[in-house]
Structures are given as C-alpha cells and as structure tokens.
Residue frames as qw, qx, qy, qz and C-alpha x, y, z in Angstrom:
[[0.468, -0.110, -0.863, -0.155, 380.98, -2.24, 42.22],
 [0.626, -0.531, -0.303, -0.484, 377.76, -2.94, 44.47],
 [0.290, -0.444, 0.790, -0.308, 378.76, -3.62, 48.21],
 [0.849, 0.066, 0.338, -0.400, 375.94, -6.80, 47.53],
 [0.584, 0.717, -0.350, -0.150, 377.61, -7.33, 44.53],
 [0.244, 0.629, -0.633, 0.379, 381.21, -8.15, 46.20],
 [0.365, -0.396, 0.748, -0.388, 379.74, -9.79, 48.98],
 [0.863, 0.055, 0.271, -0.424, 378.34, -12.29, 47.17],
 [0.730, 0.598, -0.310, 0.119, 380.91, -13.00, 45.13],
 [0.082, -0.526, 0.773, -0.346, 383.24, -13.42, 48.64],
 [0.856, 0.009, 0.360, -0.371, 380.20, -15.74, 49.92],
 [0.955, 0.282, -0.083, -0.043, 380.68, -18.07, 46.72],
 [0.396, 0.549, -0.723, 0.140, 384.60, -17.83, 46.72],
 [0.329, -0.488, 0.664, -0.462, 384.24, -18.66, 50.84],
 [0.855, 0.006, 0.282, -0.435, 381.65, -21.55, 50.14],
 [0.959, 0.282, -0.027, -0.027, 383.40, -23.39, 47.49],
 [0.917, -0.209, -0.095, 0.326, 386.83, -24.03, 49.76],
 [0.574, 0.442, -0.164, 0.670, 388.92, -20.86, 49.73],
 [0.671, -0.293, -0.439, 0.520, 390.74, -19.61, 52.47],
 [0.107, -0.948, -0.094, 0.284, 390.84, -16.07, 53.94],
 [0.519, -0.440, 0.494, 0.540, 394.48, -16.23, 53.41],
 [0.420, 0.063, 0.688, 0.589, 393.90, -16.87, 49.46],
 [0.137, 0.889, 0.383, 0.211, 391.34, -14.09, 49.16],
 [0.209, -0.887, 0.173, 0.374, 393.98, -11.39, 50.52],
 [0.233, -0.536, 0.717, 0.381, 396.80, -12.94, 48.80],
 [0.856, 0.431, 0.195, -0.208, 394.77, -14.99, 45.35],
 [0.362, -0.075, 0.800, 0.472, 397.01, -17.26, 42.82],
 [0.232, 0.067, -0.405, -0.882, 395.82, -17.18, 39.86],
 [0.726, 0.041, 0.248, -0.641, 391.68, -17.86, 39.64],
 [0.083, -0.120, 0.989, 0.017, 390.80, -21.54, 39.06],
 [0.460, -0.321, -0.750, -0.351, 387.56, -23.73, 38.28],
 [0.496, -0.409, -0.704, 0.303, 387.21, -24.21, 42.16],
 [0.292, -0.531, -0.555, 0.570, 387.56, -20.77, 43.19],
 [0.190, -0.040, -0.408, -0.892, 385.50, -19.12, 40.28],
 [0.090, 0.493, 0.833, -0.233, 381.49, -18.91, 41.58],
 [0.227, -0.578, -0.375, -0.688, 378.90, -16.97, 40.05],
 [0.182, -0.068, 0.465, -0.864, 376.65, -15.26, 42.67],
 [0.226, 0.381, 0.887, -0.131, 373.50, -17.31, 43.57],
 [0.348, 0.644, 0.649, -0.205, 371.58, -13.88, 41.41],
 [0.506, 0.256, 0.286, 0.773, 371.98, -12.27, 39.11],
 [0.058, -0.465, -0.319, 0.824, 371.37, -8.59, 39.83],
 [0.364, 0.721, 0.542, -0.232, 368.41, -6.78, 38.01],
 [0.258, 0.903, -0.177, -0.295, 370.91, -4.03, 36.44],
 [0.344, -0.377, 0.811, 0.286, 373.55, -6.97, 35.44],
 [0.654, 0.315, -0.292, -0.623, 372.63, -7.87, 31.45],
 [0.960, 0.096, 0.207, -0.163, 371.32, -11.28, 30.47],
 [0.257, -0.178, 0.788, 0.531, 374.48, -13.91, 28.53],
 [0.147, 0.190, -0.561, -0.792, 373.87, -14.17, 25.05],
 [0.435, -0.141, -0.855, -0.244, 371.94, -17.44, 25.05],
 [0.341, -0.378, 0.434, -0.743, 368.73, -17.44, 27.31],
 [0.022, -0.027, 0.956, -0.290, 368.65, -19.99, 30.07],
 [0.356, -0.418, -0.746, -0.377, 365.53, -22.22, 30.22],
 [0.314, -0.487, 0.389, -0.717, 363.29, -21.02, 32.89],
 [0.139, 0.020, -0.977, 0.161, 362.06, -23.80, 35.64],
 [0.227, 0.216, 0.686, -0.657, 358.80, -24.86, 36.80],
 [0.579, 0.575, 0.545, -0.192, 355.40, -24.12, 34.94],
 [0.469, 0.839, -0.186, -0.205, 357.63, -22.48, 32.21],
 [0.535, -0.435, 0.694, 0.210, 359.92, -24.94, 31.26],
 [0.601, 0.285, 0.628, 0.403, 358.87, -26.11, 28.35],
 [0.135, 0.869, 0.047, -0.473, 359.25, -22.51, 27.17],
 [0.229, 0.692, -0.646, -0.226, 362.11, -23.95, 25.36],
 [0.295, -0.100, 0.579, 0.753, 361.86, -25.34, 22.81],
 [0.414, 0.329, 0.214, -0.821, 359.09, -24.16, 20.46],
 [0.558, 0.339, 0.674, 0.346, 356.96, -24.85, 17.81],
 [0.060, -0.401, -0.005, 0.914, 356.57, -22.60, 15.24],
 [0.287, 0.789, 0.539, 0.067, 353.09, -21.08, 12.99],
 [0.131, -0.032, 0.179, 0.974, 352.88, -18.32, 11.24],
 [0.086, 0.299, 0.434, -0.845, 350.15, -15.83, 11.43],
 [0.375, 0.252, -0.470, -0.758, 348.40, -15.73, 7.71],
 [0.432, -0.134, -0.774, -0.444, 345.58, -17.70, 6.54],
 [0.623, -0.509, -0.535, -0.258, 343.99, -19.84, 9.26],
 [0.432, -0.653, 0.532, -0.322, 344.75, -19.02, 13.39],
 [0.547, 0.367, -0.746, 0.099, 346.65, -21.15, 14.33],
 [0.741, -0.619, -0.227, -0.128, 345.75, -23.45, 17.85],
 [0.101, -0.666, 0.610, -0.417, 347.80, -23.29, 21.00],
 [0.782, -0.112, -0.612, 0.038, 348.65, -25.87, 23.17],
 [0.347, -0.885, 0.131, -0.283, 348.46, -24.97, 26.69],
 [0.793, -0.426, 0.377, 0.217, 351.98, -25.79, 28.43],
 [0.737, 0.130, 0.470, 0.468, 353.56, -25.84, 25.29],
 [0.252, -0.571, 0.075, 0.778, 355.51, -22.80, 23.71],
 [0.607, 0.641, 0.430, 0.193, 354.42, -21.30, 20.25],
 [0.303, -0.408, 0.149, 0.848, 356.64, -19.19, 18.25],
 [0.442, 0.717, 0.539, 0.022, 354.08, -17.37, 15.85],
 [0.171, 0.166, 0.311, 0.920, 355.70, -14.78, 12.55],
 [0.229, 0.659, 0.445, -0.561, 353.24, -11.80, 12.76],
 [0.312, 0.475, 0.514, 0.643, 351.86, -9.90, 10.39],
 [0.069, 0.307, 0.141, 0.939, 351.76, -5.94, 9.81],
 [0.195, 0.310, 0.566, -0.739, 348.96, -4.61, 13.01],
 [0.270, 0.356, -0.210, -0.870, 347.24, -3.04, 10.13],
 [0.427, 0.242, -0.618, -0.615, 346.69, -5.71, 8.00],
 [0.093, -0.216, -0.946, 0.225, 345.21, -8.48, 10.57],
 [0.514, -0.243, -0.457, -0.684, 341.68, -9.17, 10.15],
 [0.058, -0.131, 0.807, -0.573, 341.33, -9.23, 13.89],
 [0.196, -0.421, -0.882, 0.085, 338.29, -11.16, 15.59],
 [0.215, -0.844, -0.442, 0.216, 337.14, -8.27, 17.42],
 [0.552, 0.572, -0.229, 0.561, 338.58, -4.82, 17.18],
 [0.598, 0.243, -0.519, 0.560, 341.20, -3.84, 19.09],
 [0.367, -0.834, -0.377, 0.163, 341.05, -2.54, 22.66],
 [0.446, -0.592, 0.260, 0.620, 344.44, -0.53, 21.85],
 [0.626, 0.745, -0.040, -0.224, 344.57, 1.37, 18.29],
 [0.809, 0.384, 0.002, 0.446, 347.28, -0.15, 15.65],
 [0.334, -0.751, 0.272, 0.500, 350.67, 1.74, 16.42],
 [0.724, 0.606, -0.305, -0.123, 352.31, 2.01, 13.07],
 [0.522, 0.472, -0.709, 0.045, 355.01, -0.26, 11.82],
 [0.495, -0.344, 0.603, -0.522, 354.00, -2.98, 14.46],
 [0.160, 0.127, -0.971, -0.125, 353.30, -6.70, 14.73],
 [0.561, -0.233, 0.542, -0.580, 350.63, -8.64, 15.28],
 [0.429, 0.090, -0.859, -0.263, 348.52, -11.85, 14.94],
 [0.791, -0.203, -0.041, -0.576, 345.64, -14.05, 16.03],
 [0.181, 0.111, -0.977, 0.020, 345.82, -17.86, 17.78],
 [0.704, -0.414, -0.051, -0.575, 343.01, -19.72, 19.17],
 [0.167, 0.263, -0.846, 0.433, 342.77, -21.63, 22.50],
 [0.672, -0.277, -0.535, -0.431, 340.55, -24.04, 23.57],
 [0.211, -0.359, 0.778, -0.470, 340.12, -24.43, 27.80],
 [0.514, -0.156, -0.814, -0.222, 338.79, -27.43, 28.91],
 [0.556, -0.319, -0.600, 0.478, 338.77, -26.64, 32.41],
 [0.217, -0.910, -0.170, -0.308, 337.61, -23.07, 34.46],
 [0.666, -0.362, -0.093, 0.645, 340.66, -21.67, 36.14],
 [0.034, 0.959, -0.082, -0.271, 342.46, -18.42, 35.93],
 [0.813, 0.316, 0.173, 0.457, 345.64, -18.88, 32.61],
 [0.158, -0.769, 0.230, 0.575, 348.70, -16.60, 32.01],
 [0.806, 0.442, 0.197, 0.341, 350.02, -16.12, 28.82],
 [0.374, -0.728, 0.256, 0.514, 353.07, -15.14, 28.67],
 [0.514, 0.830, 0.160, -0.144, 355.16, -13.23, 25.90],
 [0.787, 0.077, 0.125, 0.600, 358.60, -13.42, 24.27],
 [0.270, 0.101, 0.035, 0.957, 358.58, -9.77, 23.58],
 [0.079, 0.304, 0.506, -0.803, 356.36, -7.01, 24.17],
 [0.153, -0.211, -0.688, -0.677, 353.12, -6.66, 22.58],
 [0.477, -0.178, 0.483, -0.713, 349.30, -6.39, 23.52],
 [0.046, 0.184, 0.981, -0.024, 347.11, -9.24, 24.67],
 [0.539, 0.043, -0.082, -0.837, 343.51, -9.20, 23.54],
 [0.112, -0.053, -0.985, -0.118, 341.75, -12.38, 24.73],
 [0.474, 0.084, -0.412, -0.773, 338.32, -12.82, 22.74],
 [0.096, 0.148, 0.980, 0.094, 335.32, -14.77, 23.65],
 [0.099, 0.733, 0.673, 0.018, 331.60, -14.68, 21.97],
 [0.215, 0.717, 0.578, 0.325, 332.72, -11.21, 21.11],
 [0.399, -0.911, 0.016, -0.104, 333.90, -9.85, 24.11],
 [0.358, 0.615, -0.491, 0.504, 336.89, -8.76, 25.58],
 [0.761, -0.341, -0.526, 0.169, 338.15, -11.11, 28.33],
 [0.396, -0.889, 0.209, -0.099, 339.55, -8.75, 31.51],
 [0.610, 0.208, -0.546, 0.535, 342.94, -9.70, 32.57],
 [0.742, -0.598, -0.300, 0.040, 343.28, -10.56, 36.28],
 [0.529, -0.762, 0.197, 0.317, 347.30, -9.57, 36.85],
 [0.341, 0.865, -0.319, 0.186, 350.54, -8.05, 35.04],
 [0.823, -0.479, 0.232, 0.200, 354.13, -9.65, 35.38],
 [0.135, 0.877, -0.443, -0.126, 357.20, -9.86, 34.48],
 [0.847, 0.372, -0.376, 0.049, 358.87, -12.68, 33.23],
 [0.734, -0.554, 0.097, 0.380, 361.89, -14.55, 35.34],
 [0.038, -0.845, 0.390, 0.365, 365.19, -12.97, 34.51],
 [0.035, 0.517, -0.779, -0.355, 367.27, -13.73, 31.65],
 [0.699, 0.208, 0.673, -0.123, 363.86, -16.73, 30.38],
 [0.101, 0.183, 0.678, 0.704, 363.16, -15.02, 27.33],
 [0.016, -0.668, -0.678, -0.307, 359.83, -14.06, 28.52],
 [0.038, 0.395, 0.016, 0.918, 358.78, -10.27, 28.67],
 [0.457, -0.083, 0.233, -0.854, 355.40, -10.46, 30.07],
 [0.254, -0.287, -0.922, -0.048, 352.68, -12.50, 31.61],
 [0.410, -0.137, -0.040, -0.901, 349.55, -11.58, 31.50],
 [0.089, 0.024, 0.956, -0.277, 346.45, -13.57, 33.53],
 [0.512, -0.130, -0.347, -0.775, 342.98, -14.15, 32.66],
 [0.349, -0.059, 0.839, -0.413, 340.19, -16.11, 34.25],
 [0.395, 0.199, -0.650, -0.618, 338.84, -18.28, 31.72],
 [0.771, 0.058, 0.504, -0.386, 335.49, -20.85, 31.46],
 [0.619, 0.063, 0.762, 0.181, 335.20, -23.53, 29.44],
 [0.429, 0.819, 0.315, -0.214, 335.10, -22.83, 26.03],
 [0.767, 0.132, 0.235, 0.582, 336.89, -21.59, 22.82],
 [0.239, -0.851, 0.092, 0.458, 339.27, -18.09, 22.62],
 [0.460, 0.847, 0.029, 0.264, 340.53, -15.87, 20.57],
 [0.549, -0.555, 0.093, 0.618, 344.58, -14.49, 21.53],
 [0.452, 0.848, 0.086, 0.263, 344.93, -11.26, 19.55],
 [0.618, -0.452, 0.150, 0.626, 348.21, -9.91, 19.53],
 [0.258, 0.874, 0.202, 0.359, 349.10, -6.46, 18.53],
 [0.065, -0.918, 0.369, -0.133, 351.66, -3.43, 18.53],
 [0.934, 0.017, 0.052, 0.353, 354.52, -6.23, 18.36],
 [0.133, 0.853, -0.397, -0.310, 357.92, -3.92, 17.73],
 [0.234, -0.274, 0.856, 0.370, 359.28, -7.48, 16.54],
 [0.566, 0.174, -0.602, -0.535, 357.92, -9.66, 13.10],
 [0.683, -0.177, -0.708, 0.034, 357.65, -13.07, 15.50],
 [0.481, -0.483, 0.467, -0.563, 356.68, -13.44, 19.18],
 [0.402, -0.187, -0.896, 0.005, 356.76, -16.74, 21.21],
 [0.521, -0.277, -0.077, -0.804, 353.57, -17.34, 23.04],
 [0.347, -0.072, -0.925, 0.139, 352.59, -19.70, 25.83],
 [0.458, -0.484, -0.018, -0.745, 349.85, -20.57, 28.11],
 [0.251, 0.105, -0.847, 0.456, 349.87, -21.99, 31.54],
 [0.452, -0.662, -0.508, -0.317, 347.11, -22.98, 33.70],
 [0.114, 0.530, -0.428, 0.723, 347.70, -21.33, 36.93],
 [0.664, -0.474, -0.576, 0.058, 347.33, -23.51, 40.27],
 [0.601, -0.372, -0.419, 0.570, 347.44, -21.95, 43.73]]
C-alpha cells in the first residue's frame, strides 16, 4: 500500500475523532471512524455507479436520449445527450472525415446552434473522434482533456466557435451509444 495512500487514510481516521491510542490498539471499525480519503488515487478503480461531476458538468447526469438515424439530432448546450450510433461506415457524414473509419466502430452526427462567440468543450462519455463542421470546414480544436475522475466523461475537447450553426461528427466510437455535452467555457 502507497505511503500517501495510508497517510491519508490516518489523516481521515485522526480528523473524524479517533485517538492515537485507538489507531495502535482499534475496536472494531465503526461509522465514525471509517473515512474515505479526501482523493481518490488515479490507479484506485472508479465504484460501480458514476458519481455526478460538479460545476459546469453537472447536469451531465441525467440525460436525454436521440438516436443517430434519420434526421441529426440538436444539442442543447449545458445539457447532456446520450446519442445510439450508427456503424462509422454507414453515416452519411456532413463533411468527410478528418480520421479514416476504423472498422467495427461507432459513430453519428448532432447539430449545435451557438448564439454567442466564445471558445465550447464538448465533452465525451467514451472515446471517439470529434469533428466539428461549419460551412464545410473543419473547426480546429483549441485543447485536449480529460474528464474528472470517476464522472463518466472520457474526454473534452475545446473549440472556439462564432455565431452560427455546427455540425458534431462523431466517429471510431468502440461503443454503439456515447453521451455528449457542450459547455460554454468562461475564464
């Protein structure tokens, strides 16, 4: 076990009212002097059920859900979409791709309307690429992330976007569904 590991796990016992004395000598473990560690460590897996994340991703949870066929479906920015893909191959993307089809992959199309000039993330439930489409062109992406621990989200990806309506292609999926969100991004 990590020395960090252990000492954080003394921290919480010490913080939430137990005595030196009952850390050499412990009774049996209780509510009171059972504490998680204030982080979870990077190489320590997620619990089953992932925890909402806080701040501009909060309303990751709960979703709505679309499915990928027929028309694109709109986004709401702030507001989580779970979208069913369809087969890389068989999407009658907007533009083509900036990444070739991988076989047996996911993908799918949304559109997103900004109202406002700013710089947006969109972040991903699982891995996949982002292709975001305007007048034709492939938008740049501004910065690569990682998701908070244990949100559900894989990746955020940032663009600086004008007014105006987008394309979100999504491609090379290894899953059949992906949730999707977009956040403006202040500061």
């Amino acid at each position: 076990m990590s020395k960090v590991i252990v000492a954080a796990a003394l921290a919480a016992l010490l913080s939430s009212g137990a005595s030196a004395q009952r850390l050499i000598a412990p009774a049996a473990p209780s509510a009171s002097t059972m504490a998680a560690p204030a982080a979870i460590p990077s190489d320590t897996p997620c619990p089953p059920t992932t925890a909402a994340p806080s701040g501009a991703w909060a309303e990751w949870v709960p979703p709505t859900s679309v499915a990928a066929g027929g028309t694109v479906p709109a986004l709401t920015i702030g507001t989580r979409t779970d979208l069913t893909l369809d087969a890389t191959e068989k999407v009658a993307y907007t533009l083509a791709l900036a990444r070739p089809p991988r076989p047996n992959t996911w993908g799918g199309m949304l559109s997103l309307k900004i109202a406002t000039a700013g710089t947006y993330q969109v972040a991903l439930g699982t891995g996949a690429w982002i292709d975001v489409v305007k007048d034709g062109k492939t938008v740049a992406s501004t910065t690569h992330e990682h998701g908070p621990p244990c949100s559900g989200i894989r990746k955020i990806v940032a663009f600086t976007l004008a007014p105006g309506d987008y394309t979100i292609q999504l491609s090379n999926s290894p899953e059949p569904a992906i949730g999707v969100m977009v956040i403006a991004k202040h500061g």
